[in-house]
Every structure is written in C-alpha cells, then in structure tokens.
N, C-alpha and C positions, 0 to 999 in steps of 0.2 A: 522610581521603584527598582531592587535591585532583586532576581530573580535568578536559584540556579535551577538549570534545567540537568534532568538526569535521563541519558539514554540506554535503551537497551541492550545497545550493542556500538561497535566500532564503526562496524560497516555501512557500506556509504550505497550499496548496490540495488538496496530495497526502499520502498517510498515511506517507511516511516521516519528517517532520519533524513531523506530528502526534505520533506514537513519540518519538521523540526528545524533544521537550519533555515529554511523561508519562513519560518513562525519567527525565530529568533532574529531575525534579522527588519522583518517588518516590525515587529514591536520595539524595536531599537530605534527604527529611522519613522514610524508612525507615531510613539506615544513616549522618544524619551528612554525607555527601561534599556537597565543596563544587564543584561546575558552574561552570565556562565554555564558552563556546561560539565558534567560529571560523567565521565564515560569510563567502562570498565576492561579497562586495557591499555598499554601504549601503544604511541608511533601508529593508530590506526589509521585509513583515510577518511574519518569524520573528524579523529586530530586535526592531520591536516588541513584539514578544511577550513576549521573552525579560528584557528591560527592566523590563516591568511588572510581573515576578513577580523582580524583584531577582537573576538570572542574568548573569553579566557578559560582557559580550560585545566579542569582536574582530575587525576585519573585514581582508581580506585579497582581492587579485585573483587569486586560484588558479582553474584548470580543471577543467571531467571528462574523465574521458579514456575516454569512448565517443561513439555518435553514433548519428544514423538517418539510413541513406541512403534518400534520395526518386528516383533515376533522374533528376538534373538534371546538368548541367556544375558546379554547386556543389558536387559530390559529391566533385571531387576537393578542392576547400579543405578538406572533410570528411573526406579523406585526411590533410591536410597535418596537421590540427589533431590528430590522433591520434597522430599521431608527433609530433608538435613539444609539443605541453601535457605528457606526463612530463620532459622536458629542461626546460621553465619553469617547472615547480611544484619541480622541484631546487630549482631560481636562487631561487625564492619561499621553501623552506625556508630555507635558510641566510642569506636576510633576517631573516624570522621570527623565527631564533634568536636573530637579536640585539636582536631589538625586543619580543617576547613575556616577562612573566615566566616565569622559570627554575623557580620551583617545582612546576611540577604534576608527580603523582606516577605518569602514564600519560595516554598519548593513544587515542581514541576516537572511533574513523572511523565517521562514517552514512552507511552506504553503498557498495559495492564502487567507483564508475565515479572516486573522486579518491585522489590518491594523497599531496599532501603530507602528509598528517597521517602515515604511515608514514615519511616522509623525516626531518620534524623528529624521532617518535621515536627516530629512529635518532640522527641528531647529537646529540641528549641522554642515548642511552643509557636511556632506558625504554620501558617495555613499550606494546604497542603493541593495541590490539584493534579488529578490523576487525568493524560488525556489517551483513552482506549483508540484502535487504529487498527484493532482484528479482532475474528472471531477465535473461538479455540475448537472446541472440537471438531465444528463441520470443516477445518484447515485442516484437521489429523494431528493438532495440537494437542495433548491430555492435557487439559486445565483444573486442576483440583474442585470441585463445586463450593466447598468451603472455603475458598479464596475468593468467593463473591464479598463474603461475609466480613472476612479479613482487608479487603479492599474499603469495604462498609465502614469499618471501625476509624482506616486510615486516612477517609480523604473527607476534605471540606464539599469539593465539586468533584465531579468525573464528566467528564467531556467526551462525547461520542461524535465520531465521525457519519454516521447515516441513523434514518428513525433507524433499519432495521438492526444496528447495532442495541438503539435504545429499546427496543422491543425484547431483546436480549436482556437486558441489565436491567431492567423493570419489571421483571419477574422478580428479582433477586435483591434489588437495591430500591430503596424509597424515592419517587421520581424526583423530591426537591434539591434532590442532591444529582439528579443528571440534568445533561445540560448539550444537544444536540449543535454540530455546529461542523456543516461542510469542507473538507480540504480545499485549497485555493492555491490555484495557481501564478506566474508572475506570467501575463501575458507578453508581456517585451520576450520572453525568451522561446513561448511555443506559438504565438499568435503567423500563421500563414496564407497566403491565398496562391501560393503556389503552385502548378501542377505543371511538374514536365512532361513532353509525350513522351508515351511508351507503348509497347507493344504487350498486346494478351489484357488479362485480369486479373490483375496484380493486388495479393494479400497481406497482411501481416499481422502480426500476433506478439505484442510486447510484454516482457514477463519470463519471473527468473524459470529455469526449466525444474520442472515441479510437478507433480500429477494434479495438484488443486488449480492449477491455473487455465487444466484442459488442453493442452496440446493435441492431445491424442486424438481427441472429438475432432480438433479441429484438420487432423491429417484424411480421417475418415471423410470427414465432409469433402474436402478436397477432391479427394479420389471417386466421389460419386460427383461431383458436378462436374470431373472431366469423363470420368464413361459415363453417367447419364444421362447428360444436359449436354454433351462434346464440348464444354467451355474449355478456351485457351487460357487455362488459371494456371494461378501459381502462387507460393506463400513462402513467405520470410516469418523465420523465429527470430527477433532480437531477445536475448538475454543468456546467461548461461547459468549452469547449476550452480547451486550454492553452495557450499564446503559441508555445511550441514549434511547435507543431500548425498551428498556423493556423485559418482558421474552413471549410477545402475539404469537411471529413468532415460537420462540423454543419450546412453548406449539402446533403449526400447527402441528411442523416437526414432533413432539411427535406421536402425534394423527394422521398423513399422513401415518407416519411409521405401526401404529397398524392398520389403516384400509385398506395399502395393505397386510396387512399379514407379514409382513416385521423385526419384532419385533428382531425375533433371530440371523437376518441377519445386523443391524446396530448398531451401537456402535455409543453414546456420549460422548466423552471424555473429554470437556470440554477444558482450558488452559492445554498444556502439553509443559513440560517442554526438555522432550529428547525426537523431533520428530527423531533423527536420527533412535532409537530403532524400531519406527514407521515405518519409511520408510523401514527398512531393512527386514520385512515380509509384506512389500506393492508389488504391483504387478505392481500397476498404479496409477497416481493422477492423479486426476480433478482440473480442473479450467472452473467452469459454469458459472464467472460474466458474467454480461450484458454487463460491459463499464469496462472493468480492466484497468487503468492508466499507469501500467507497471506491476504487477504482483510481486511480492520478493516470494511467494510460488511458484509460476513457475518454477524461477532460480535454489530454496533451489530443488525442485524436481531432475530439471536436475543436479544439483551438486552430489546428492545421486545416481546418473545415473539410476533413472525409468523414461520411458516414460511419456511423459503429453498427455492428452488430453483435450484440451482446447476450450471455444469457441471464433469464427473466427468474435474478435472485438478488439475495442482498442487496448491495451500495449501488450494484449496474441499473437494477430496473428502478430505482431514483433520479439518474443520473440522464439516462435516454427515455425520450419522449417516443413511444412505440407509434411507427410510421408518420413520424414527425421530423425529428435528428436523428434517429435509424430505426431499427428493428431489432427486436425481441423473440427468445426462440425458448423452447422448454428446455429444461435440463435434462445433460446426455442423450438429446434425439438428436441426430447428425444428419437424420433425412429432414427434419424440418430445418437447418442451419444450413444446408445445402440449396434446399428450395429459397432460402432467404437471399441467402448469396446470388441466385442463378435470377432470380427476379431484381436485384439491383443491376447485375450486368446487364438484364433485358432492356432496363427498365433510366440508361444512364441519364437521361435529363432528371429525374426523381430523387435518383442517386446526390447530386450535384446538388439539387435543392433541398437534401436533408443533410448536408453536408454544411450549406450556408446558416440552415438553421440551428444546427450545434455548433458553431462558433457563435451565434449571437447568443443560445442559451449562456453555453461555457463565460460570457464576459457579463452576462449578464446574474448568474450565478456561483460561477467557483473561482472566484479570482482571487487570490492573494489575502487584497487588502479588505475580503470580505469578511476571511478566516480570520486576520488580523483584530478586525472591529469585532467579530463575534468575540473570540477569547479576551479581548479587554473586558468588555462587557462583564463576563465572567470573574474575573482579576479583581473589578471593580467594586462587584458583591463583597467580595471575601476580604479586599484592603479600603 
C-alpha cells in the first residue's frame, strides 16, 4: 500500500508531526506501506527529517484553514484568510493532480485545520482519512463550525486521538465514520528508570510556551507550595514560544516569575533536546493544559516512570489514573494543584509507586506499535 501523508505544517517542535513521523515510520517497518509525505513549504525541519530516514517528500503552498484571533485590526485579514484558503487549496489540488504521482493508494491528512489533501483525494477517487490531533476552540483556535460538515463530505474515516476528541466530533460527524485511536509512543527512546540524586523538589512542565498549556497556573502553584507548605521546590519550563505566538506570553511568564519572588527557583530552558537527562533529576511533571487532546508529554513522563500530575480535562484525564499513575486537579485552581504537589513531596514513597505504575500503564497502553495496529485497522476498512 502506497500512502501520502499530508502535514499541517513544516515544523517539527509540536507533537503532531512528531506522530506523524512515528506513524509513518511504523507502518513502513510494521505492515510494508510505502510513505510520502506533502508538506507546505521548503527546507523545513520535518523535510529534513523525513529525508533522512529515506521518506519522500513533496512540497506544496497550501494553507490551514483556522486561525487565532488576537483582538487587533489584523483580525479581519484573519477573517479574510478563512474564507479565501479553502477556494486556494481547491486551485492547489487540481495542480497537485497533475504534478503529484498518480499512484498512491489513499490520502492521509495530519490534522483537521487543511483541507487539500481531501480535495485531491477526491479528484482521484480514493479514500481519504482525516486523523484530528486537537481541539479548536477551547486551544483559542477559531475553527469555522461548518468545517465539521466540510470535513464530513471529505473523509472516508476521521481518526481521533482521545474519547474526548470523539465526544467533540460526534456531535457533528456520524460516529461510523470516527474511529478513536491513542498516540503511541517508541518506548526504546523515552522508556527510564533513572533517577539521579538531587537536592529540593524538583518540577517540570514540557510544552511550547502558550497560555493553553498553563504555565502560569503552574508558576502560581509554585509559589504557594514554597510560602505555604515552606517546600524546597523548583520548576523547569522546557519548550519555547512558537513563531505563531510571538515572545508577549514568554515575556508575562518572565516578569510573573520575578514578581513572585520566584527568580532563582525557575528555570527556562528553552527546546531541549535530552529531556531524559531532564526527567532523571525530575521529581514530578505537570501537565496544566486547559483542553489537552491527548498529551505525548504525559506518556514520555510516565515512560520515565515520574508521577504526573495533570489537569482533569481532555486527553490528560484518559491518560492518568487519579491516584494510581498520579493525580488529577480541577481546572485553573492552583491551590488545589499545589496541595497535590505538596502531598506527593510528603508523601515520596507513594510518589515512586505511581511513578512505577505509569510506566507499566504507558507500555501497556500508548506505545507505538499500538497506534500502529490501530490505524492499520482503519486502512484496512477503507482498502
């Protein structure tokens, strides 16, 4: 089976095109299929990437078709671009068709927010599968609501990362055509049992910097577990803003940090490249989003067997087992997220022990080759 895959974007920084290369690459070395890939831009680092592991790749100017409105007078081009990018990615298909080989045997969208890859499968007459991997509005994404319906028309299957993606899409979409199916990780590369000593109670919080991701909750929380609880804590941000974003948020967390007093107790670390190292003098991770879709830093956490604590939305409260593989906390209460925290530091033999048991979930549930077998499955239906 010969399958091109089309992504949303170049960029290599966020977990849906991490997916996507470990989907591409398992079903190559699991079941045979031969990957291409459509990407909307050159010289990205999902080119390269894709390059180096002998994936073939073709690039194309197509757009997405959502946005985030900031409250500027830009907002109306942000209008414009939402209605005009599905009429251009037409015009882009029917390019495409003539310049793309003809042989692949289905097309394979990452990602709900672009559409030509459903346009081309149509002008060719094969099957089409959309796999969704976010929310849109509760992310502060504007996602058209008629672009449920337009998704509706175009795909054979749609593929959701968590139920509560499909709880979403099942309002909207008729369920024989969703098809639920967990992110999976390669345990060779995050599997740990690591832990160097360290001193204090050491946190961290992976995720580009972003207000949906929660940082801010989680700087708050901080700052009440060392003046309430006197914990010797501390937290690390791995990731940094994304070009989207701009650096306005990462300048807040700056300046949030120095005005609790907080300065010498957080750390920005920016893209890191060996969070294992990370994890291995971690105590705990956080996962503060608002609407997590499924989480991949949740897994990678429990793979390295530390506790998570997460909050109790979306893909997170799937993912963790509340006071099992960690703890679960309301959204934006930071005195309960503080209390959670300051009860695992009390509490470190417990800690430890939900720690062991979200690595056994994590291999027991999100690995790889599970996400693998489920989308063949899928595949399977449709060819």
């Amino acid at each position: 089976m010969k399958i091109l895959f089309i992504a949303h974007s170049g960029e290599f920084s966020g977990g849906a095109n991490r997916s996507l290369l470990t989907l591409m690459v398992g079903l190559r070395e699991q079941y045979g299929v031969l990957p291409g890939v459509l990407i909307p831009g050159k010289n990205t680092p999902l080119e390269k990437r894709c390059k180096t592991i002998g994936i073939p790749v073709y690039t194309a100017p197509y757009h997405t078709c959502c946005t985030v409105f900031r409250h500027t007078p830009k907002d109306l081009l942000r209008v414009g671009k939402l209605l005009l990018a599905p009429l251009l990615d037409r015009r882009e298909a029917k390019r495409l068709n003539q310049t793309l080989p003809d042989d692949f045997d289905l097309y394979y969208t990452n990602e709900r927010m672009i559409c030509v890859g459903g346009y081309l499968a149509h002008l060719r007459s094969k099957p089409h599968v959309w796999h969704v991997r976010s929310f849109s509005r509760a992310n502060r994404t504007w996602f058209p609501p008629f672009w449920y319906q337009r998704m509706n028309r175009n795909a054979d299957k749609i593929i959701l990362v968590s139920r509560a993606l499909y709880h979403d899409f099942s309002r909207h979409i008729q369920p024989e055509k969703l098809r639920t199916v967990y992110n999976g990780l390669e345990p060779e590369r995050y599997l740990s049992n690591e832990h160097r000593p360290h001193t204090g109670f050491r946190l961290l919080l992976t995720g580009r910097l972003t207000p949906v991701k929660g940082q801010e909750d989680a700087l708050r929380a901080l700052y009440l577990l060392v003046r309430q609880y006197g914990a010797d804590a501390s937290l690390s941000f791995a990731g940094q803003a994304p070009t989207y974003e701009g650096q306005d948020y990462a300048c807040h967390l700056r300046a949030l940090t120095a005005r609790l007093g907080l300065e010498s107790r957080v750390s920005f670390l920016g893209e890191v490249d060996d969070l294992g190292a990370i994890r291995a003098e971690t105590d705990v991770e956080l996962v503060c989003s608002g609407m997590e879709p499924f989480g991949r830093t949740t897994v990678e956490a429990m793979m390295a067997g530390l506790p998570v604590v997460g909050c109790n939305t979306g893909g997170t409260a799937e993912i963790i087992l509340d006071g099992i593989t960690g703890l679960l906390y309301p959204p934006q209460d930071v005195n309960a997220l503080s209390e959670k925290l300051n009860w695992l530091r009390e509490h470190p033999e417990k800690a430890a022990e939900m720690g062991r048991a979200g690595q056994k979930r994590a291999l027991q549930c999100f690995t790889a080759q599970r996400t693998v077998s489920g989308v063949m499955e899928v595949l399977h239906e449709l060819t």
